[in-house]
C-alpha positions in Angstrom: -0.2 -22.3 -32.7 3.4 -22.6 -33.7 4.0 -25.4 -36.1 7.1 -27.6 -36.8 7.6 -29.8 -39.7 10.0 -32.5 -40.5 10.4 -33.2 -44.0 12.2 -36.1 -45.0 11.3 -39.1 -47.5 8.7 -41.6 -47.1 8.6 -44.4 -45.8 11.1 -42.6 -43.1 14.6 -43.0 -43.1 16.4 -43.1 -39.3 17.8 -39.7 -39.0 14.1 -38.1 -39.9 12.7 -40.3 -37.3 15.0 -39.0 -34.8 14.3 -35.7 -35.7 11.1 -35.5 -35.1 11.4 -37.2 -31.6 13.4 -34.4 -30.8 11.1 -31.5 -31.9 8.0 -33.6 -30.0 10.5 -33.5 -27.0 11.0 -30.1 -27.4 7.1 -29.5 -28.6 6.0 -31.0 -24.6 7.7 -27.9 -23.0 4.8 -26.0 -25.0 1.3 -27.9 -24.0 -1.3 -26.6 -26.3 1.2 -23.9 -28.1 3.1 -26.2 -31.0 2.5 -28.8 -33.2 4.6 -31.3 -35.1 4.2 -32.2 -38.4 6.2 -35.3 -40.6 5.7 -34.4 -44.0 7.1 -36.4 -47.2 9.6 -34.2 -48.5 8.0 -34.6 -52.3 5.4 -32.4 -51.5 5.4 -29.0 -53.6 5.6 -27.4 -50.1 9.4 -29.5 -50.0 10.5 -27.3 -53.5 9.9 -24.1 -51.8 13.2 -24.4 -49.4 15.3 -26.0 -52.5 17.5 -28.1 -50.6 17.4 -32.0 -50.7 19.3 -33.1 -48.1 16.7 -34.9 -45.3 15.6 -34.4 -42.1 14.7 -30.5 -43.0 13.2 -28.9 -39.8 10.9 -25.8 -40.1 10.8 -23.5 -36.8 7.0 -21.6 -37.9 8.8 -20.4 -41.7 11.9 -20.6 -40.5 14.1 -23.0 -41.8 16.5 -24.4 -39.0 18.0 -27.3 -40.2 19.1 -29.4 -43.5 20.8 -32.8 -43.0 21.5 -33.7 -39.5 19.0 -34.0 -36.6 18.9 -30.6 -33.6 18.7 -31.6 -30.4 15.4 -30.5 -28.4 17.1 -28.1 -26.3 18.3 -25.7 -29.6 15.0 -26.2 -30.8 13.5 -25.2 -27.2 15.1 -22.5 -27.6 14.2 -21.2 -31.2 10.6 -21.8 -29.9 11.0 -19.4 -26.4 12.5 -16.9 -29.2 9.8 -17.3 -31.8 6.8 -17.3 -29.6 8.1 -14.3 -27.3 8.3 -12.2 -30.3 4.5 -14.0 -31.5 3.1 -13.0 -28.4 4.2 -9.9 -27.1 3.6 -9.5 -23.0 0.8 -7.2 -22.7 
């Protein structure tokens, strides 16, 4: 399962929100293959990726975005990318 996070502040602020209905938009292309998480950026997970600007969008590790909201279609297609090279065809 590929996971995506969003961390931003809590309560959410409006550009977080928007994020993460972008990566669910992008998640439905994916039934059963990624998940979305919202997480409050003060976690200790948030000090591992030492940047402070909110939303902050995690692709699996990677780190794909600090400060402005990506549109489901990039994100679609960092997901085809990531879980090609996941899942190998056999």
């Amino acid at each position: 399962m590929m996971l995506i996070k969003i961390l931003g502040p809590y309560p959410s602020c409006a550009p977080c929100d928007l994020a993460e209905k972008e990566c669910k938009k992008a998640a439905e292309k994916f039934p059963n293959q990624v998940q979305v998480q919202h997480l409050d950026m003060m976690t200790a997970e948030f000090g591992m990726y030492k940047v402070m600007v909110p939303p902050i969008i995690l692709v699996g590790n990677e780190l794909i975005s600090t400060g402005k909201v990506v549109p489901a279609e990039r994100i679609i297609s960092i997901l085809e990318t990531q879980l090609k090279s996941s899942f190998p065809p056999v």
